[in-house]
LUMZAKOL-495834 format. One record per residue (C-alpha): residue number from 1; residue in three letters; chain; x, y, z. Coordinates in nm, 2 decimals. Layout:
{seq: NUM; type: ALA; mol: A; u: X; v: Y; w: Z} $
...
end
This chain:
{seq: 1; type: UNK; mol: A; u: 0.00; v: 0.00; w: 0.00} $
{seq: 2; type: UNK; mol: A; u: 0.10; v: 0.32; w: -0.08} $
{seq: 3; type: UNK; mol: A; u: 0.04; v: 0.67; w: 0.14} $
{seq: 4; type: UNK; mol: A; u: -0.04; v: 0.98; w: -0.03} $
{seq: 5; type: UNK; mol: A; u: 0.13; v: 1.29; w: 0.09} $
{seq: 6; type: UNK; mol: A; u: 0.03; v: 1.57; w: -0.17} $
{seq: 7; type: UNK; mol: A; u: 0.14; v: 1.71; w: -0.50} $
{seq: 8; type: UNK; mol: A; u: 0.12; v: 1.38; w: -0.63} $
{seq: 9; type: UNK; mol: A; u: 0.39; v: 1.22; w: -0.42} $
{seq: 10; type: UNK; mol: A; u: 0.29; v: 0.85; w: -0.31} $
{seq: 11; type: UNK; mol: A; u: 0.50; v: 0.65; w: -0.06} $
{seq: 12; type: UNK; mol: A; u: 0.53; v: 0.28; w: 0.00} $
{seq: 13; type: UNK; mol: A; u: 0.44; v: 0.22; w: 0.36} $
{seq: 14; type: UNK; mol: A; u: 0.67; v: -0.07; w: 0.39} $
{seq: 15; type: UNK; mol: A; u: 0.97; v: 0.26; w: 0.37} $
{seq: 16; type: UNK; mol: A; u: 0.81; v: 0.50; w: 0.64} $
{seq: 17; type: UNK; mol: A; u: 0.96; v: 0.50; w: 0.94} $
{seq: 18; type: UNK; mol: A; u: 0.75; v: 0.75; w: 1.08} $
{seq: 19; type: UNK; mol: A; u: 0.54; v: 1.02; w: 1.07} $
{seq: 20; type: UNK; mol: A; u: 0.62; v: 1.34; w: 1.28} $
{seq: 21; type: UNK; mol: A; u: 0.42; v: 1.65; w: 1.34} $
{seq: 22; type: UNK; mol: A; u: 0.63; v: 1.97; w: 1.28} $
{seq: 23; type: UNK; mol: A; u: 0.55; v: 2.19; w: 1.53} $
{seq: 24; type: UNK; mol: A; u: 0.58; v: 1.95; w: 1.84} $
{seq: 25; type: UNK; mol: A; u: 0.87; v: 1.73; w: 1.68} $
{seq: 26; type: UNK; mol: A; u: 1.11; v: 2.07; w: 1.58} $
{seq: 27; type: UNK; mol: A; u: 1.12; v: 2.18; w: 2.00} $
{seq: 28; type: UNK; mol: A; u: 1.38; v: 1.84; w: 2.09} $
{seq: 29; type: UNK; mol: A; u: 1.75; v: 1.95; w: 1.98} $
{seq: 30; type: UNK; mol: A; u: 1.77; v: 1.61; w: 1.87} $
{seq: 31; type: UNK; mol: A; u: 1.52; v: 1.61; w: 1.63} $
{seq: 32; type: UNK; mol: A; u: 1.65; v: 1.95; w: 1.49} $
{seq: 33; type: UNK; mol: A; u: 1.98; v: 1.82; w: 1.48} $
{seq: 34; type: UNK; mol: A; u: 1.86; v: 1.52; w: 1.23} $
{seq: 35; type: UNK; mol: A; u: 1.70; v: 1.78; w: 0.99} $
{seq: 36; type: UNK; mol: A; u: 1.98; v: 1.99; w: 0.98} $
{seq: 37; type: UNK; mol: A; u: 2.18; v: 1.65; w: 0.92} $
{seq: 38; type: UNK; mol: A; u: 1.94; v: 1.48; w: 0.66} $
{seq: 39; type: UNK; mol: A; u: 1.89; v: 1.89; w: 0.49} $
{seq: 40; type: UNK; mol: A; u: 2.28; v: 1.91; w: 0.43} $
{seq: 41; type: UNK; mol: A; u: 2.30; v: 1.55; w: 0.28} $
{seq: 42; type: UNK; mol: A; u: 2.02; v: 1.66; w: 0.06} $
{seq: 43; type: UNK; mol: A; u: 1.78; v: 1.42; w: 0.18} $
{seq: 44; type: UNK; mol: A; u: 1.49; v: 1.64; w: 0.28} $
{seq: 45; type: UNK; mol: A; u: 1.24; v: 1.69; w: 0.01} $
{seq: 46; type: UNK; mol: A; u: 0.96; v: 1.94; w: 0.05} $
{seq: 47; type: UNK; mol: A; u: 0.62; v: 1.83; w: -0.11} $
{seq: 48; type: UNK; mol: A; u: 0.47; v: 2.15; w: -0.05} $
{seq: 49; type: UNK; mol: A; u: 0.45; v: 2.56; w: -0.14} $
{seq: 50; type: UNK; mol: A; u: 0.35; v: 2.68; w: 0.19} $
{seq: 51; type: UNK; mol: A; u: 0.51; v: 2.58; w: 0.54} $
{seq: 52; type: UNK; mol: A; u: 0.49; v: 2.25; w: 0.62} $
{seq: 53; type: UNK; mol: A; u: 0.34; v: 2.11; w: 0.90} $
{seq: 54; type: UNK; mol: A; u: 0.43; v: 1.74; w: 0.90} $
{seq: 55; type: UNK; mol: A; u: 0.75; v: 1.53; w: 0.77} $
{seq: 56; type: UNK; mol: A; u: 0.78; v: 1.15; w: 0.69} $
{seq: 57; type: UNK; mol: A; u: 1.07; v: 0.95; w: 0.76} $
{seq: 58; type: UNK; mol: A; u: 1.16; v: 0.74; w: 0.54} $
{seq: 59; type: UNK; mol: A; u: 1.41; v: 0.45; w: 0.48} $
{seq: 60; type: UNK; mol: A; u: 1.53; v: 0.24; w: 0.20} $
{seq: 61; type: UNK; mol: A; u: 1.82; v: 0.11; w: 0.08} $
{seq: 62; type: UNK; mol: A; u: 1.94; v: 0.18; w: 0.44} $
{seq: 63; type: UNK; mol: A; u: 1.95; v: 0.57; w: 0.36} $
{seq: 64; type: UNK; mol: A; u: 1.69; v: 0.82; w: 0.56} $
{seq: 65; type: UNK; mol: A; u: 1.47; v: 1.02; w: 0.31} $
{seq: 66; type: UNK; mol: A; u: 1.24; v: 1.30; w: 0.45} $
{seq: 67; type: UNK; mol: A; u: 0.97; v: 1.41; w: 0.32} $
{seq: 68; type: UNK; mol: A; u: 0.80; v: 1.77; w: 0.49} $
{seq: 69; type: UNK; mol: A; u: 0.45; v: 1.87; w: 0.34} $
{seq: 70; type: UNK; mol: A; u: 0.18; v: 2.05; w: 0.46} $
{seq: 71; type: UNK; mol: A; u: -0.09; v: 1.77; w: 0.52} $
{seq: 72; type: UNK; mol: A; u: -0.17; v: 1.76; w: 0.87} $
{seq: 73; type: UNK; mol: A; u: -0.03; v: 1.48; w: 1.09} $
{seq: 74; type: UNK; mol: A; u: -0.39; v: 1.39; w: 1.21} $
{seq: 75; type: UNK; mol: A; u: -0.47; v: 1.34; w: 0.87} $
{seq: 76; type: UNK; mol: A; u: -0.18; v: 1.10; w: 0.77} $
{seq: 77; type: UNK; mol: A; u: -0.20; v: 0.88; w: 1.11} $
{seq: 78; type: UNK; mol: A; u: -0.54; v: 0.80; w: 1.05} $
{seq: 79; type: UNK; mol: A; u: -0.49; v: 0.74; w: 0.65} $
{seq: 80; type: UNK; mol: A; u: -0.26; v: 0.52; w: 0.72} $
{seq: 81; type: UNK; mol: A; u: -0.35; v: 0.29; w: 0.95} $
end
């Protein structure tokens, strides 16, 4: 199965990790720190125009992907389980 994410972007839900909503997720160091990581490796893909309020981790191949898009995180955790 396959979760939709916007602008015509589909991912395999075997390769999501998880699913993070911006706004609470951004406050841990941590979790800024992996952004800034993944953003300079060029592994953060944004699948929207406006600010985005969610990202998707991804993995395949053994290399993170991350995917930040303005659908809201409510609306992903319940399309995809």
């Amino acid at each position: 199965m396959f979760l939709h994410i916007g602008n015509d972007v589909y991912l395999p839900e075997k390769d999501i990790v998880a699913i993070f909503n911006l706004d609470t997720a951004s406050v841990s160091k941590n979790t800024q720190i992996y952004l800034k990581k993944n953003e300079q490796k060029n592994s953060v893909e944004t699948v929207c125009t406006d600010i985005p309020k969610t990202f998707v981790v991804t993995k395949k191949n053994k290399k993170d992907k991350i995917f930040a898009h303005i659908v809201e995180f409510y609306f992903l955790v319940k399309e995809s389980f």
